[in-house]
N, C-alpha and C positions, 0 to 999 in steps of 0.2 A: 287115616285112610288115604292111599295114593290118590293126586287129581287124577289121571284118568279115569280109575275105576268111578269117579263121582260122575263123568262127562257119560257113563254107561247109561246113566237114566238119562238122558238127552235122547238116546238112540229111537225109543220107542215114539217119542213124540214127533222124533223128523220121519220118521216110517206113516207116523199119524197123519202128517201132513201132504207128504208127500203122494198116500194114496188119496186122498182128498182132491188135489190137484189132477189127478191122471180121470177123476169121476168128472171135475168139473172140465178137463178138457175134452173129454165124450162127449158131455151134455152139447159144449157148443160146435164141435162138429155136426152133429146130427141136426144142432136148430140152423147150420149154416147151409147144410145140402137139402133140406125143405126150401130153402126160398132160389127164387129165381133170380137170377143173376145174368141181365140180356148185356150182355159185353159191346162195347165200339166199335167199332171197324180199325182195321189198321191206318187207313190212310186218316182218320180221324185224332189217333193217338199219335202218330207221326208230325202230325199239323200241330197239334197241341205240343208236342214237347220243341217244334221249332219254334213255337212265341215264346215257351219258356226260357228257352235260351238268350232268347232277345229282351225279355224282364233281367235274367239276370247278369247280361253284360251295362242295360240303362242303369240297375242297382247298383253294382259295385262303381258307377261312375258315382253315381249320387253321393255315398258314406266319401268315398274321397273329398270330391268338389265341396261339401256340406262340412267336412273336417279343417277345410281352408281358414274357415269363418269362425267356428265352435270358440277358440281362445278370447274373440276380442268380444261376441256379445251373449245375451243371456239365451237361456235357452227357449223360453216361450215369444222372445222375439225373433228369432231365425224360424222356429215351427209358424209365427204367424202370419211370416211373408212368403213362406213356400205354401202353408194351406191355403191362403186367400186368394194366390197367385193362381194356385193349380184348381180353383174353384171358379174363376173368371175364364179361365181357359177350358175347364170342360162344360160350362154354360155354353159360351161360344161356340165350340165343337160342335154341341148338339144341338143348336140349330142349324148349323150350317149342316151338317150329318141328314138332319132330319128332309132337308126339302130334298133328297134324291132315296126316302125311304117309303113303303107302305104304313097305314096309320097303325099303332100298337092297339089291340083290341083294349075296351075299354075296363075289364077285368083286369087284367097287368096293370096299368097306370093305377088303379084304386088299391092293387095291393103293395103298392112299390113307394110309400112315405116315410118320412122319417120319422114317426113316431109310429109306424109297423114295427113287431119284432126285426124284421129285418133290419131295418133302418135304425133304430137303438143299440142292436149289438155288433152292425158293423160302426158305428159312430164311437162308442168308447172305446172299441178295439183299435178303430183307427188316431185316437188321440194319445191311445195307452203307448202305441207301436209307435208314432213319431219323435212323440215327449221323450220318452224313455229313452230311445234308441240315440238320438242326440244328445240327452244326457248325461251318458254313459260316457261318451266320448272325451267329458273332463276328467274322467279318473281312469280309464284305459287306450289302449290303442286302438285306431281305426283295423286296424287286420283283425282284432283282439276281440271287439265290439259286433264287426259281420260273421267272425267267428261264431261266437254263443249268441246271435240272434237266428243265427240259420241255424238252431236248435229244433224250430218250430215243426219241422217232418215229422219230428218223434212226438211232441203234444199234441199235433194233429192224431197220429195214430193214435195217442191214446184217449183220445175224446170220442174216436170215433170207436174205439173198444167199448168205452164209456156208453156211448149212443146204440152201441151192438150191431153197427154198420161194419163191421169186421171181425173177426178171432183172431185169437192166439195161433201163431206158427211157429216153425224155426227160424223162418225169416224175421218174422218181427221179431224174436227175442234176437235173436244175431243183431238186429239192426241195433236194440235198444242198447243192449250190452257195448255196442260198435260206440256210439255215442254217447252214454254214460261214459264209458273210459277218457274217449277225447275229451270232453268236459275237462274231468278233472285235473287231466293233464295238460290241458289249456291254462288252467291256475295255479302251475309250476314254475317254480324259477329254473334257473339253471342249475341248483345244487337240489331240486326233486324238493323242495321245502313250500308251503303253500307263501302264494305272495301277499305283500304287504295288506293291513286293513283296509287302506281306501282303493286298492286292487281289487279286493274282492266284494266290495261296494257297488263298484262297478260290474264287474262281471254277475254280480245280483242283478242289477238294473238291465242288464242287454238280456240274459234269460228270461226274465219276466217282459220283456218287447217283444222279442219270441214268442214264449204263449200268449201275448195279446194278437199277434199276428196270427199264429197257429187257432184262436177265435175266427180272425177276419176270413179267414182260407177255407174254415170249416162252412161255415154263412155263406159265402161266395158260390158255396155248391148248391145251396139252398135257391138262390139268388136268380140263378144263372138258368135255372128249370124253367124261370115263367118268365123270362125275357126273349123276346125273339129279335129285335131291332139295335141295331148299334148306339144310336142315339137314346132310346129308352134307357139303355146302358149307362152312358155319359151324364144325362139330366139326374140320374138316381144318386151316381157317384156323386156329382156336383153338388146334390144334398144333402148326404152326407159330410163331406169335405168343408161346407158351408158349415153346416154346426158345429164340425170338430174345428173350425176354423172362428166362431164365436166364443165359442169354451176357451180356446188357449187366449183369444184376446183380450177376454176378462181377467183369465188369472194373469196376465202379462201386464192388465193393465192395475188391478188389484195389486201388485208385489212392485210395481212404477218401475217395469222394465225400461232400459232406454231405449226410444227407439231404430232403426237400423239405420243411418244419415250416410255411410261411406259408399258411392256411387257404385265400387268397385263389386264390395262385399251385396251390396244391393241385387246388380245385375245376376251377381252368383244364382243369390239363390232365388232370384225371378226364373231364371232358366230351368233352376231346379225344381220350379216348380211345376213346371213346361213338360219336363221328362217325368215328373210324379204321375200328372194326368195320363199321357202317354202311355207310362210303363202300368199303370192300375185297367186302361182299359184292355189293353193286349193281355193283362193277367186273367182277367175277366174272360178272354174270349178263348183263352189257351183251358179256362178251367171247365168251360162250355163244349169246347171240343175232345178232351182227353181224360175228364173227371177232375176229382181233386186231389189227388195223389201225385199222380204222374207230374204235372205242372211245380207242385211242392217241392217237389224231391228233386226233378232238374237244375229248378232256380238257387240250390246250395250252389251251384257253380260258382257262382258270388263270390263266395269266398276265397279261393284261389286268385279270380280276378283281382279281387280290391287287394289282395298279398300283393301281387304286381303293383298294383298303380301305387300301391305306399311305400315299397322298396324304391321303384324304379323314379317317382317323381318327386317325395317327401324326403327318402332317405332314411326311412325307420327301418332301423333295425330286423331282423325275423328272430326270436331267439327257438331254439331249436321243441325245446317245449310245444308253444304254439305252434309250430312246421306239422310235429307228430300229434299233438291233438288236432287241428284240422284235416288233415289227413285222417283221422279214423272217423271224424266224424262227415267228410266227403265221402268215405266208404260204407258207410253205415246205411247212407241216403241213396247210394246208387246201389247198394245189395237191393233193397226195397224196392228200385228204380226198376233193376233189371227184372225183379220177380213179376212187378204190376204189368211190364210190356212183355213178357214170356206167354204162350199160349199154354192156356191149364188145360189138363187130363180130367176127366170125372170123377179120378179120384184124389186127386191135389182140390185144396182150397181154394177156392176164392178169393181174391185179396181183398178184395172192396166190393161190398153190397150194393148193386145200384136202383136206384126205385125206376 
């Protein structure tokens, strides 16, 4: 019997499926236009995507300046002096913050601990996203690495599909497909062939930094509902930061990390640790004012940036691969970008459910 004629019996199961799909995307339109969805204001969304902007030029500094160091020491002692650094400094912060603020009612403070849900899922999220994401940097490129951790838009979305705080559109499929593609073409050589094993070792490692961060981003939206005060902000982060900054100490000191002794490499990442706390409260307040989407999806600009700063001061290479997977996956996040800051009709979707 000719294969086609065998590929005939396929036919009815994809028709099976496919009307399945068309019943299940009814269902969620209809459970999407029941709920209320009280939108931002513009000048609110506008504000928010100008801190994003400002997270993601502080970020793309950091993967650079953090890649300086990555060769000479290990990687739980580089994570232990940027967390402990950035965790002294936003203690700091918030008290200095707090004496020009109102007092935070005393509901907030009692839900805002590190052994809250809150405070446990941004805590391993925040240790998954540092370890990893500097990890990675021994088996790929810094361009390579902010590359497929600014995957996280798309995990987000789908956690929040996951959560039923969104549906399926055109848009998010365009996005997903946008970004599936770059991916894989991020893991291409120059002759279209998939790259070496410890290449793609690495490019494991940076995508799972990503969904730990695309966790932290999702929680932040959580977060950010029952905070009013800048400093309740900063004390919370500091908490967390604190734990995730005992957790790497241990296993750093458990595996007899050496410690960081080069004044030079020191200072580095003291500073960076500087610009962590910084860049985490401005993310914080970008997510407060524009939701959690909009902030996401900006901060891929990253990407692009840290390309520059690694051509322009490293000298690495771009190979054309990476140029066009970043590229679609830049494109994939500002489709989405432009859909969430677009005014909807009654009868266009919702991008994001807000409570």
């Amino acid at each position: 019997m000719p294969g086609w004629i065998q590929w005939l019996g396929v036919l009815p199961l994809v028709w099976f499926f496919y009307e399945r799909y068309k019943q299940f995307r009814q269902w969620l339109l209809k459970r999407e236009s029941s709920r209320s969805a009280p939108s931002r204001s513009k000048a609110e969304n506008l504000t928010g995507a100008g801190l994003a902007i400002v997270c993601a030029f502080l970020w793309s500094l950091g993967f650079f300046s953090i890649g300086l160091t990555t060769p000479n020491h290990s990687v739980w002692a580089i994570n232990a002096v940027i967390l402990g650094s950035a965790t002294i400094f936003l203690f700091l912060g918030s008290f200095v913050v707090r004496m020009f603020e109102k007092k935070e009612p005393a509901t907030t403070a009692s839900a805002l601990h590190l052994s809250s849900p809150h405070g446990i899922v941004l805590l391993f999220a925040t240790v998954g996203n540092f370890v990893l994401s500097v990890y990675a940097l021994y088996y790929i490129s810094i361009s390579q690495t902010m590359t497929l951790t600014n995957l996280f838009p798309l995990f987000l979305v789908l956690i929040m599909l996951v959560r039923q705080e969104m549906s399926w559109s055109n848009v998010t499929i365009s996005t997903v497909l946008l970004v599936a593609t770059g991916t894989l073409i991020t893991n291409l050589d120059e002759g279209l062939y998939l790259k070496r094993e410890s290449e793609l070792i690495g490019s494991f490692v940076a995508v799972v930094a990503g969904l730990s961060f695309a966790f932290y981003a999702y929680q932040v939206g959580k977060v950010e509902k029952i905070i009013e005060n800048v400093s309740t902000r900063m004390r919370f982060l500091a908490m967390v930061f604190c734990g995730a900054f005992a957790t790497v100490l241990t296993v750093a000191h458990v595996s007899i990390s050496e410690p960081i002794s080069a004044s030079a490499d020191l200072a580095i990442l003291v500073a960076n640790g500087f610009r962590v706390a910084l860049v985490y409260v401005i993310y914080h307040e970008a997510v407060r004012r524009a939701g959690v989407l909009i902030p996401a999806t900006i901060v891929v600009l990253q990407v692009p940036l840290t390309m520059f700063w690694d051509a322009r001061f490293l000298g690495t290479p771009m190979p054309r691969p990476l140029m066009i997977g970043a590229f679609l996956i830049v494109m994939g996040v500002v489709t989405l970008l432009v859909d969430e800051l677009s005014p909807h009709t009654e009868s266009s979707s919702p991008r994001e459910f807000r409570e």
